[in-house]
N, C-alpha and C positions, 0 to 999 in steps of 0.2 A: 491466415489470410492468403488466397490466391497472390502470387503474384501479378497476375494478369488485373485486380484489383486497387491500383494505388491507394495507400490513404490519403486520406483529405481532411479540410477542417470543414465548419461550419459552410453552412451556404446562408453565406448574409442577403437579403432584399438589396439590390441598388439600384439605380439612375446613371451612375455613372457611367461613361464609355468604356474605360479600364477598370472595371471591378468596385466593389464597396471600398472605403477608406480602411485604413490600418485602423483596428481598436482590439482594445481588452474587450469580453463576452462579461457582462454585470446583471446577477438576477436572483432566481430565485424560484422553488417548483410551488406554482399556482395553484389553490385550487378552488376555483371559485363555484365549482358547485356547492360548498359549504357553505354558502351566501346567496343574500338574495339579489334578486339583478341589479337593483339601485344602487349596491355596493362595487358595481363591478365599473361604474362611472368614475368613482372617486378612487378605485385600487388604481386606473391606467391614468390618471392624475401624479396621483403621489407617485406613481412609478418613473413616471416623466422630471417629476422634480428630485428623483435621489439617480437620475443616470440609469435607470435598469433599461436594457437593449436587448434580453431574451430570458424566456421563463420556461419553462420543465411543466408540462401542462399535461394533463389527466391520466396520471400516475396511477392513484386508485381509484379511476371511475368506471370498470367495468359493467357492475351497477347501475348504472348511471346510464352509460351507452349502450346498456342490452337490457332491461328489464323484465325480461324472458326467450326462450329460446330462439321463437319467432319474431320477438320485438324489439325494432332498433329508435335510436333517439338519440338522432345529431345537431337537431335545432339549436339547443343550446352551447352545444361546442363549436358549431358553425357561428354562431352570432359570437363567441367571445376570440376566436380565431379571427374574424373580420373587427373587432374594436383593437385587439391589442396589434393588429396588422397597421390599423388606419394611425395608432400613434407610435408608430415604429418601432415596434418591438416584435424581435425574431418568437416565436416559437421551438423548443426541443420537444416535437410529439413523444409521449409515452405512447406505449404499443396496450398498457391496460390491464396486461396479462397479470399483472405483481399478485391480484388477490381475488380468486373467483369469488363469482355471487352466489346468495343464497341458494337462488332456485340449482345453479347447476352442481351445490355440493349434497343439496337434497334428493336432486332426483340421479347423484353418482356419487354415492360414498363411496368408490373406490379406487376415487382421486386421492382422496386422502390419508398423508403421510401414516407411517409405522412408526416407534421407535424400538428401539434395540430389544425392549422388554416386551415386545409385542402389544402395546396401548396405543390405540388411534388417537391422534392428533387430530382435536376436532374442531370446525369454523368459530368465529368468533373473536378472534384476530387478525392476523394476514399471513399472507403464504403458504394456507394449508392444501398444498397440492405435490404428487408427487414429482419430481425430473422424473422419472421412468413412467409414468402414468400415459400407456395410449389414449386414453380418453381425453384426459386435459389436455393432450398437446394437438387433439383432432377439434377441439373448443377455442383453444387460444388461438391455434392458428386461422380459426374463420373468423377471429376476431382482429387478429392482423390484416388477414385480408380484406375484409370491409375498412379497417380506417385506411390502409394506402391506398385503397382505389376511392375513398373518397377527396384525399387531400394530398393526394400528389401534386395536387399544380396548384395549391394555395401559396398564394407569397408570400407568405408569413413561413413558412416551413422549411428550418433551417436544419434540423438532424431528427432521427429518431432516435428514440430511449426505450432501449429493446426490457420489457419489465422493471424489475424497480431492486438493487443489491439483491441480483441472486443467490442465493444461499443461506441469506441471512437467518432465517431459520429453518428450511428446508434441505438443509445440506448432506445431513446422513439419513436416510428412509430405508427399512429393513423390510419392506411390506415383498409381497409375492410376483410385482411386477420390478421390484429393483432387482431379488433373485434371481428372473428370467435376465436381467440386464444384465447383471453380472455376471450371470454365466456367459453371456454371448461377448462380451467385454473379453473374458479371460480367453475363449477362444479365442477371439484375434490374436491376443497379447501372446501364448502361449504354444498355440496350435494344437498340441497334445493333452493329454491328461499324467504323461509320464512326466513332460515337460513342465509341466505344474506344480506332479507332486515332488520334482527339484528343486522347485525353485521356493514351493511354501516348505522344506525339511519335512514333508509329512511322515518320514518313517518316525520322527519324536510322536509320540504320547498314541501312536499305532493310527494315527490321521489319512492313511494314504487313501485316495480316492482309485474308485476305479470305471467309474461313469462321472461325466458332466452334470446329468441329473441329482447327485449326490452334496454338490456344493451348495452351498449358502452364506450368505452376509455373516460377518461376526455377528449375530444375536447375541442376546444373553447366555452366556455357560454357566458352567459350576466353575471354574475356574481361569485361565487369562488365555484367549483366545489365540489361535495360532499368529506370529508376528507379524510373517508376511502376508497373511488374510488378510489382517489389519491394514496394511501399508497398502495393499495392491483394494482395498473398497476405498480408502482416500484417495487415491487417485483414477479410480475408477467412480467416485461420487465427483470428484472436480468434475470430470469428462462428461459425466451425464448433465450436469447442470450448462456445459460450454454446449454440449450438442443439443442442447433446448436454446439457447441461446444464436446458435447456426441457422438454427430451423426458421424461426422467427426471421435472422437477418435474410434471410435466403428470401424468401418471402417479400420483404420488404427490396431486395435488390434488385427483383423480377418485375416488381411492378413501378416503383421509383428508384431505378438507376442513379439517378445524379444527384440522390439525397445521401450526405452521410447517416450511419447509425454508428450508435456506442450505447452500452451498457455502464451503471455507475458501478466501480467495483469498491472495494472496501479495504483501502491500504489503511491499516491503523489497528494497533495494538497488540491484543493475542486474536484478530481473525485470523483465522491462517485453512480454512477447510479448502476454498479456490485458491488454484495456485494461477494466479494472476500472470506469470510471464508466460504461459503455456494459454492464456487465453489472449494476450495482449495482440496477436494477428489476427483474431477474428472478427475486430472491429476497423473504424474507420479513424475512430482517434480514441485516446484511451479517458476515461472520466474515472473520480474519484469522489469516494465519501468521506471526512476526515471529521474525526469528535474530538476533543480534550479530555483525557483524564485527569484530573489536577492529581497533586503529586511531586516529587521533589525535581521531576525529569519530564515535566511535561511538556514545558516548552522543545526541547531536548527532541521526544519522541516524535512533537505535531513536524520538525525539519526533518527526521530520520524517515518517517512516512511521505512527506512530502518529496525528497530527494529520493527517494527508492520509486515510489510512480513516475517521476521524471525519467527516469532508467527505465523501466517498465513499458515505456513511450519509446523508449528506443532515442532519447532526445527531442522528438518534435514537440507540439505544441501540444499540453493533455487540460483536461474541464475540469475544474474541482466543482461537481456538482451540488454536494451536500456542503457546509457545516454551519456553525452557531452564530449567533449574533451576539448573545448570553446565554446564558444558563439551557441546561438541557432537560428533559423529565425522566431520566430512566438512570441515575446513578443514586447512591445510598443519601444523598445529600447532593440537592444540583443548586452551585453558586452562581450568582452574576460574574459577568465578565468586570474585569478592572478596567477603569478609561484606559482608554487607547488599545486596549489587546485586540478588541473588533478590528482594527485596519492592520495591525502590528501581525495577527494569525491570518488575515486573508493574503496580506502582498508577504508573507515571509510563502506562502505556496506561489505568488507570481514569479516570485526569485528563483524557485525549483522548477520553472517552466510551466506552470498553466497560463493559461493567454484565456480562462476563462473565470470566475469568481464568482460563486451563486450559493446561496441557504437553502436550507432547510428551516421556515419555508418565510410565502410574503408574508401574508396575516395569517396572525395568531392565530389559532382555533378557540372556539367558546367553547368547544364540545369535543368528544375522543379520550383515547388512548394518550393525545401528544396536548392537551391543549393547556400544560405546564411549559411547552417546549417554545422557546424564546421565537423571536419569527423579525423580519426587518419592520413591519409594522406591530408592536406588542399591542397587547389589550391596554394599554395606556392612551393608544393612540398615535395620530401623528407629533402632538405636542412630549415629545417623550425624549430624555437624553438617547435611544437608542435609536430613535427615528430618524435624528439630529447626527449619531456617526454614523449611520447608513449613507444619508447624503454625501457628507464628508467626503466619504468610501468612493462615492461615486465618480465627485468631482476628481480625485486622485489621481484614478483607473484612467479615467479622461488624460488625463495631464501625462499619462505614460503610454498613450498611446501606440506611438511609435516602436515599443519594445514587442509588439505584437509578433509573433514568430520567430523572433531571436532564442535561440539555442543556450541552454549551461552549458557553459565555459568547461572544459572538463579540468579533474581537480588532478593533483598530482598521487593522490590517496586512494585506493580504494577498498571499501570494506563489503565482502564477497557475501551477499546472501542466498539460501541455496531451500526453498521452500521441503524438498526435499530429506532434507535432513532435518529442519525441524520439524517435520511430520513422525521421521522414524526416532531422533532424540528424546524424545518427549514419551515412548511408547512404554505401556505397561514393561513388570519382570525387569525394571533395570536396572543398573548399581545405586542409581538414586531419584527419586521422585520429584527431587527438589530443583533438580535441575531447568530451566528456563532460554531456548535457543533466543528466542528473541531477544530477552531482556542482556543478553550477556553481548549482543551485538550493539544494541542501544548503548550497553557501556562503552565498548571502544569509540563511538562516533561523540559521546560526551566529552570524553579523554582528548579528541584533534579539538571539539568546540574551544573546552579549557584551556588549549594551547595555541588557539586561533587558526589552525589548518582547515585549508579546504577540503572534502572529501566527497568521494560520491558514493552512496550505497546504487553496489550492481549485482542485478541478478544471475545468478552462473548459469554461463552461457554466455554471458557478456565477454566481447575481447577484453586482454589483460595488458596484450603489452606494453600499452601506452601508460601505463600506471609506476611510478618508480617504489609504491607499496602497497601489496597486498594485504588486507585484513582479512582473516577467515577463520570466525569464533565458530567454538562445535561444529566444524565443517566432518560433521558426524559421517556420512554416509560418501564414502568417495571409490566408482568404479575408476578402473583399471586406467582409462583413459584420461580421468581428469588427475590423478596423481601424475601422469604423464606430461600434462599440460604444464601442473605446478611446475616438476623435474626442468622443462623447457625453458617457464619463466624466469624461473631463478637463476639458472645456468649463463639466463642471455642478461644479466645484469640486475632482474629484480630482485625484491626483498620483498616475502613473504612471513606475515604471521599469523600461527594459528596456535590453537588453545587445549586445554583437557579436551577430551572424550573425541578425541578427530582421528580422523581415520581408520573408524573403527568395523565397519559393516561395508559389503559391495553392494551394489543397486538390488540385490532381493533380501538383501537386511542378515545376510551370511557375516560371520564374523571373519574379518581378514586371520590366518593363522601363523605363530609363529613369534608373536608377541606385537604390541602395539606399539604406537598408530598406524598399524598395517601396510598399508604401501607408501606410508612417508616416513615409515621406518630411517630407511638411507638418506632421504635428504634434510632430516633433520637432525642424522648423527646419534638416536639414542633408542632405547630397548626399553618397552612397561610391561612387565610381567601380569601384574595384579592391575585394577584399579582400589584409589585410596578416598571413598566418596567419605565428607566430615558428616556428622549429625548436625540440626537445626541449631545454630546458636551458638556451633562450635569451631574457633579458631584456631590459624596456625601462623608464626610467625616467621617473617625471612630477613636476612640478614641487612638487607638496603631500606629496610624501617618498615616495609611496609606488612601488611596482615591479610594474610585471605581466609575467602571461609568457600564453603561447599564440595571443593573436593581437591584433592592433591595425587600427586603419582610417585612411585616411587622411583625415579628416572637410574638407566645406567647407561651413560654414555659411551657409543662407542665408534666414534667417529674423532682422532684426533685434532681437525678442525673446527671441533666444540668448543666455545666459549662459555663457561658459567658464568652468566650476568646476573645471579642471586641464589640463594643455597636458602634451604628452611634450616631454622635454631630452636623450633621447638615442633611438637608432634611427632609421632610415630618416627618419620624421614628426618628428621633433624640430621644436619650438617650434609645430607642430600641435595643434589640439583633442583631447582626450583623454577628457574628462568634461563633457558639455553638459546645461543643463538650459531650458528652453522655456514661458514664462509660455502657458497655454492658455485663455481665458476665463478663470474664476474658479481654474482650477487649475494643472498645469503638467506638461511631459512631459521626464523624464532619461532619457538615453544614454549608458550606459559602454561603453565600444571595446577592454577589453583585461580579461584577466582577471584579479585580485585577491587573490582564494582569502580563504580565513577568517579570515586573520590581517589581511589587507591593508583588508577591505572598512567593517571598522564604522566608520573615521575619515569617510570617504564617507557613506557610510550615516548618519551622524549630523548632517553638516552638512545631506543632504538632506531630513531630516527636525525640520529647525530650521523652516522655516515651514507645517511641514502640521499645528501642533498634537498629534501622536505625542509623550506620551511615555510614561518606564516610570512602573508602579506598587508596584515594589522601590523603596528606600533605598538610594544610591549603593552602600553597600558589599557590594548583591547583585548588582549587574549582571554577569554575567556566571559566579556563583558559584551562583548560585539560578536555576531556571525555575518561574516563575510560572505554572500553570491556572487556569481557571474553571470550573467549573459549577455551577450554580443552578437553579433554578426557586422561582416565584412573586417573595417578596421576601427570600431567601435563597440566598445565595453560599456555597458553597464553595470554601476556597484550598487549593488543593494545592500546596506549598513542597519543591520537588526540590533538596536540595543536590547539586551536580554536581561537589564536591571532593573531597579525602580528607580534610577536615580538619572539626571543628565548623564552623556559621556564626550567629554572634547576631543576631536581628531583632528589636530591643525596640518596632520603631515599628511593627510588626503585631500588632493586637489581634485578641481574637475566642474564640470557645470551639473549643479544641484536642478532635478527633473521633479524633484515630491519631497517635501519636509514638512515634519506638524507645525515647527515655530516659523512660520513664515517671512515675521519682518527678521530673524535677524542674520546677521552677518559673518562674515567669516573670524574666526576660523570656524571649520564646522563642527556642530556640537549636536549630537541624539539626544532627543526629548525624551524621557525615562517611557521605556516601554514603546519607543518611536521607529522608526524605519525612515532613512532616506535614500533617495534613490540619486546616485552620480553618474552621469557621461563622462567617460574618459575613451582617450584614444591610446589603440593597443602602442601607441609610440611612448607612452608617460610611462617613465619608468616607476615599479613598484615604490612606496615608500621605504624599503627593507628589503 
């Protein structure tokens, strides 16, 4: 994003002299052309009585607003723009684009996506259209332009919603117009063709190019495509998808200036093809879409995404525009939600900084692809236990008014993630398949939960030195410069940890040489000749009790301000370094060589944070039971207290004035309702309890 562009938030409707009131944004993406008009009386009814104040409106109705090339049809989004206006409800315009129509994939197949093996991806879902596709972007864009020149001055018109999760399935496309893309892509990136064939090792397997004409997408081969090919179409596929996403905002900037847009991205799980902090300035505030995977770490993972888009925001206020109310229709088996996790999963993202709360979607669908997928009104109806906590929901968001633009507190922790390296970790040809960037970063942030530490998942790039620890699992891919930075931080008092397989390739996936972790070689004090990856299934054990599995190194220390904080006793390495940690100037650099996982990691994790000063701001008996947020502004904190059991939990040694609790009448001390959130004002003068 231009500088010359500030972000901004929402443009609320007001009366007021000084701007609309402080609130939370509570909704939900409408779509009421799947209904008939008599129902669109009773939707802004019940909207009124569960608190919803802005909806996400005709996402997929291209159809709908163009039903051929020459024929447009706004009557009926005119008329539902003027009802949900007259009962005060913002609008977030969709831009429409998310899923062309029939007629135009019929009379332009060659919109439509490749994949790798050369099969069209063909209509009859959504999103089958190319990012690189001139045609579709000379279509979507006159369909940008027609809805902002007609609703730029509607009052209801609070941001735009530039498409719908780009990428979501259109993220790799091999077809002939992504080739021409990609080759004009690498010319920038590269300038040369000599330059290139450096930077992909084409002299291996006799690859060297010698015309631009000559390249192409990793396709299908006989065998595992060149690396950095690979590496440089993922972030040349991000690119393509951000610069469809530019185009569109551009569009929209020039003709309504003083509307925000944002796009919903998709922090959550193993998405990982958009790399989200490289798109996070091209919008006006950043949104999200967040699902649950049930699973031992789910709760776990819904904050690890949540607190990583709060980053990704840069700290301001971000939309969580998608998730569930219950159960979802696209996993092998989709559960209800348990009481209370509807309000427990929406304000544990208001604690991570969104100031906005909205589903997927109002009402249920009778019909579709989704019409299993839970919705604030179900097919039950109004009279429905889920209708009943949406209200709840709503009343809530009300009651927390006030925290509306308040910033997270920053933590004293921070766990480094680097999209980056999990793009290239994860890449064919490598010591092991088995390996998982994300999932092994999710473990360290489970490991501070267990231990009740705050932390922030930040994306690199983010400043460091306000952090007195660094976490940085498979920070696989580290040029010259960010080894430089670690070297810095540590030097100036912090304490860094990182994991196997780190620092192992520079920014074109070249192996550092010499032996590994390549340029953290020296400040981590030791030498890995070999990697030691295990087989599926297969453990090794270390001498401080604990057992890892998936990969080990054979460490030789050579740095004699190396600490061995655990040796392995069984496997290959037995009686080997296992767990090293590194006085660095004032501060110090840890190395674990084998994976842990979230059960194994917080006894570690605790001892290495016995001299950095970290500790928690829970009471022993929430460590692990409670997740502690912040956000504040000025001289006022807010606690947001997530019980993470099924059971009550008493916290008499946190005072403060209670903003949101489920048990209402009762009294102090204060006690989390299993599966409950409450929300306390304190002033930054109350000293911690601990």
């Amino acid at each position: 994003m231009s500088p010359a562009h500030p972000r901004s938030w929402l443009r609320w409707p007001s009366d007021r002299p000084h701007g609309p009131a402080p609130r939370l944004a509570y909704g939900a993406d409408y779509n009421p052309d799947q209904w008939p008009r008599e129902t669109w009386d009773e939707d802004v009814h019940l909207m009124r009585e569960a608190g919803v104040n802005i909806v996400s409106l005709a996402i997929f109705s291209w159809a709908r607003i163009q039903p051929a090339e020459d024929q447009w049809d706004f009557a009926w989004l005119d008329e539902i723009m003027d009802l949900l206006h007259a009962n005060g409800i913002a609008v977030d315009l969709a831009t429409a684009t998310a899923s062309p129509p029939p007629w135009l994939t019929t009379a332009h197949p060659e919109i439509l996506p490749v994949t790798a093996n050369g099969e069209t991806v063909w209509p009859g879902a959504r999103q089958h259209w190319r990012p690189t596709s001139p045609v579709f972007r000379e279509y979507a864009l006159r369909l940008v332009t027609a809805m902002a020149q007609r609703y730029a001055d509607h009052p209801a018109l609070a941001a735009w919603h530039v498409s719908n999760e780009l990428g979501c399935h259109n993220i790799y496309d091999y077809s002939d117009d992504a080739a021409t893309a990609f080759r004009d892509w690498l010319r920038r990136r590269y300038a040369t063709i000599d330059a290139l064939n450096a930077a992909w090792g084409t002299a291996f397997w006799s690859q060297r190019y010698t015309a631009w004409e000559q390249v192409l997408p990793p396709r299908l081969a006989a065998s595992h495509p060149n690396p950095t090919q690979q590496l440089d179409f993922k972030r040349f596929s991000s690119d393509a998808l951000k610069d469809h996403l530019r185009a569109e905002r551009d569009v929209l900037r020039n003709i309504t200036p003083d509307i925000p847009v944002t796009t919903n991205f998709m922090v959550m799980g193993e998405t990982k093809g958009m790399h989200y902090t490289d798109w996070a300035g091209e919008v006006d505030f950043v949104s999200n879409d967040h699902y649950v995977h049930p699973g031992p770490q789910d709760l776990d993972e819904l904050s690890f995404s949540a607190n990583l888009t709060g980053n990704i925001a840069g700290g301001l206020p971000w939309f969580l525009m998608e998730h569930s109310t219950s159960a979802v229709n696209w996993q092998p088996v989709n559960r209800a939600k348990e009481p209370g996790e509807l309000a427990r999963d929406s304000l544990l993202h208001v604690a991570h900084g969104a100031d906005a709360v909205c589903f997927f979607q109002w009402r249920q669908s009778a019909a579709g692809a989704e019409k299993y997928h839970s919705a604030m009104v179900p097919h039950a109806g109004a009279d429905s236990k889920v209708f009943r906590s949406v209200v709840e929901l709503g009343r809530t968001l009300g009651e927390l008014a006030e925290i509306a633009g308040a910033p997270r507190r920053r933590a004293s922790v921070a766990i480094l993630f680097d999209w980056e390296s999990w793009w290239a970790s994860e890449q064919d040809s490598h010591p092991s398949s088995l390996l998982r960037y994300r999932q092994e970063a999710l473990d360290w942030y489970s490991a501070l939960l267990c231990l009740g530490v705050r932390a922030d998942v930040v994306p690199r790039g983010a400043p460091l030195e306000d952090y007195r620890v660094v976490i940085a699992p498979i920070l696989h891919m580290v040029p010259e410069e960010l080894a430089k930075e670690l070297t810095s931080y540590t030097e100036a008092g912090g304490h860094l940890i990182t994991t196997y397989f780190s620092g192992i390739v520079d920014e074109n996936d070249h192996a550092w040489l010499g032996g590994y972790p390549g340029p953290l070689r020296d400040l981590l004090g030791l030498r890995i000749e070999e990697f030691a990856p295990l087989f599926d299934g297969e453990t090794v054990h270390l001498d401080d009790g604990s057992t890892g599995t998936l990969w080990t190194d054979e460490i030789t220390v050579t740095d004699p301000a190396v600490t061995v904080l655990a040796s392995y006793t069984t496997g290959a390495h037995a009686g080997r370094p296992a767990i090293t940690r590194r006085q660095a100037g004032s501060g110090s650099a840890a190395y674990v060589s084998t994976r842990l996982g979230a059960h194994g990691l917080p006894d570690i994790l605790a001892r290495l944070l016995e001299t950095t000063g970290v500790t928690s701001e829970l009471p022993p008996q929430a460590h692990g039971r409670v997740e502690l947020t912040i956000r504040g502004h000025g001289d006022t904190d807010y606690w947001f207290l997530v019980n993470r059991t099924q059971e009550p939990v008493a916290l008499p040694e946190i005072s403060g004035q209670v903003l949101a609790r489920e048990d209402e009448g009762s009294e102090e001390p204060l006690v989390l309702a299993a599966r409950g959130v409450t929300v306390v004002r304190r002033t930054t003068g109350d000293r911690p309890p601990h």
